[in-house]
N, C-alpha and C positions, 0 to 999 in steps of 0.2 A: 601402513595406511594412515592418511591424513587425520580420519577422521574418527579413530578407534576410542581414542579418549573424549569422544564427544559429551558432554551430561545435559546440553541445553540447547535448544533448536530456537532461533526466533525469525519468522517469516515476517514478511511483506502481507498487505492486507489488500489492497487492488491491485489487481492484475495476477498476483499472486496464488493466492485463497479464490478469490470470487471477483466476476464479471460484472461491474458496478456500474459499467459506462452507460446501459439503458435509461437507468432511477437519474443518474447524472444527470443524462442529455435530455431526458423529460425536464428534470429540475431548473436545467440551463434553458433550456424554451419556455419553461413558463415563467422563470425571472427575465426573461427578454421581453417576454409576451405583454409583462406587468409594466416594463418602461417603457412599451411602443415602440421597441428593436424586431427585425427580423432574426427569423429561426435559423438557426445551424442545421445540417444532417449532422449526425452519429458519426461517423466516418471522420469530419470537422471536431467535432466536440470530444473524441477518442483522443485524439492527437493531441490533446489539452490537458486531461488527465496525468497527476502524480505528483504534482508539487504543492501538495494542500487546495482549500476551498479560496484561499483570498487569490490566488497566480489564477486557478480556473475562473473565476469571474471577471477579473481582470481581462484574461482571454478570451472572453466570451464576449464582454464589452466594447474588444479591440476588433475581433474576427479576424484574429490571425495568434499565432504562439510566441508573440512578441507584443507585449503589451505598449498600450499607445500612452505615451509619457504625460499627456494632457489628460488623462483623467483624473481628476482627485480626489484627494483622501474622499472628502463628503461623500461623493460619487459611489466611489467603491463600496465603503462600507454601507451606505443604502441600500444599493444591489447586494452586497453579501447576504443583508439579514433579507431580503426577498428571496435567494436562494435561498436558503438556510429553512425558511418557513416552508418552502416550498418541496425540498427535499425530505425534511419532519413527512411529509405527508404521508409520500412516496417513494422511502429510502430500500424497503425490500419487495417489489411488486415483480419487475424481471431483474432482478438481479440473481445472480447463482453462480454456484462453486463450478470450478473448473471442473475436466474429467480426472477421477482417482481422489481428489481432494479430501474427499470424507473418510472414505477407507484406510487411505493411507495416515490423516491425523488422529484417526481412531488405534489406529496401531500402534503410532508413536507412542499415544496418551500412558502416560506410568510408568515405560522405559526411560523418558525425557521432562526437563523442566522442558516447559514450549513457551513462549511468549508472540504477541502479537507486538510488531515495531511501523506503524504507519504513520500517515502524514496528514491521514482522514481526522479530525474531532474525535474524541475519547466518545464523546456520548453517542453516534453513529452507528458505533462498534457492535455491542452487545447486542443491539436491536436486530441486526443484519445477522449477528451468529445464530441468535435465537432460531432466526427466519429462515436459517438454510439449513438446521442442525448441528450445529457445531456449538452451541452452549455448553458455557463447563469446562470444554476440554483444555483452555489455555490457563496459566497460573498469572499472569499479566498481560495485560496490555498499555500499551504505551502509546499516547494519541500526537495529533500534532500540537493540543495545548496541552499535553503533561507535563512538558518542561520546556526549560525557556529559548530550547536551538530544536531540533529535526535534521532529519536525514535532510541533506547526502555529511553534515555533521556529525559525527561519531559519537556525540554525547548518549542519544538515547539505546542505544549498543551498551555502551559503557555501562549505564543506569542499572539495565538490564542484567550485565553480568555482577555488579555486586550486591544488586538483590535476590543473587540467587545463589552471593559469597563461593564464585566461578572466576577463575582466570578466562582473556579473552579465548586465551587457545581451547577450552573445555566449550565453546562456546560458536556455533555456526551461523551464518546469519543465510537467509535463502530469500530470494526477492525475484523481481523482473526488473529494475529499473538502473538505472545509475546510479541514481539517490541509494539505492541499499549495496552495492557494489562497493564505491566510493568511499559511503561509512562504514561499511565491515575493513577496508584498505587502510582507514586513516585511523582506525581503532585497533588495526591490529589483529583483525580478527578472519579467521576460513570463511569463506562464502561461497555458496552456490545459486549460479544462476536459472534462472527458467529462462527457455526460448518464446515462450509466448507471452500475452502479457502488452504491458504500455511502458515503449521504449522509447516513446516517439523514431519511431521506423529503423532505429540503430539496433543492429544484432547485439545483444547482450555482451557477446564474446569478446566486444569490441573494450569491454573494460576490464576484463582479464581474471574473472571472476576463479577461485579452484579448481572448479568445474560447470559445466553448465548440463542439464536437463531437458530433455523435450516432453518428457512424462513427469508429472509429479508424483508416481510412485516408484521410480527411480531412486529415490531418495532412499527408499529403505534397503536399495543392494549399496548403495554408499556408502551408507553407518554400518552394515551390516559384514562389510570387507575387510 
């Protein structure tokens, strides 16, 4: 079995763990709301989601998942820190863990190093675990400003395993996205996919992940084979 010498689990944090698109898509309304832009639905503003906060605003600015080449720096980073202030507000109000999530990381916790490898802001993080219960349980986490590249980059993967002085192969990476696909591939490293999640509407399986998941308590007859 693939995965018998596993000693460190490091997951994906939206779409993953917990359903952040609500706090999002408030936060993306009311930074549009502040520059006199019309509102996105949910549905629009989902489909944007996973490549960090500066691609989401970007996207949010353009109204489409292709950002429009004519905005500029100044622009952006305006609108970012109105997002930013605006999300501060209202980062865990609907936001929540998928189903099994809790249970199954509570399981994990003691058998496995865990780490958390997102593309969210480090400072986001805690607040939102606190908020859904999951405080504690991870040994790291690794934000989009911890280091100086991000998924679908391999580096924070990497990071990951020799802080916890792990070969890539002792070492699983579990996501929803390409971005965590891509860097457990280019680092070398077993991954497992979730079917649900923000893929922007691409079956996960499409990146050829070890395996892929439709329960995230699945995981544990996986390590457990």
């Amino acid at each position: 079995m693939q995965f018998q010498n596993t000693k460190a689990l490091f997951f994906d944090f939206d779409g993953t763990l917990v359903d952040s698109v609500p706090d999002l898509a408030l936060a993306v309304n009311n930074m549009l709301d502040v520059l006199g832009k019309a509102a996105f639905s949910v549905n629009d503003i989902r489909s944007w989601v996973g490549n960090g906060p500066e691609l989401l605003v970007a996207r949010a600015l353009s109204g489409s998942a292709t950002p429009d080449k004519r905005i500029t720096p100044t622009e952006l980073n305006h609108a970012l820190t109105v997002f930013t202030q605006c999300y501060e507000k209202n980062m865990c109000v609907n936001t929540m863990l998928y189903p099994c999530v809790k249970e199954t990381i509570r399981t994990l916790h003691g058998q496995y190093a865990m780490a958390i490898i997102t593309n969210k802001p480090h400072r986001f993080v805690e607040p939102i675990l606190s908020g859904v219960g999951l405080s504690g349980l991870f040994d790291l986490i690794i934000g989009s400003d911890t280091l100086p590249e991000r998924k679908p980059q391999p580096e924070p993967l990497l990071f990951a395993a020799r802080h916890f002085d792990l070969s890539v192969h002792q070492c699983v990476m579990v996501g929803d996205s390409k971005n965590d696909i891509l860097a457990a591939k280019s680092a070398g490293m077993p991954s497992v996919g979730v079917s649900y999640g923000y893929n922007y509407g691409v079956p996960i399986s499409q990146y050829e992940p070890d395996y892929v998941v439709n329960d995230f308590s699945a995981l544990l007859t996986l390590l457990s084979e």
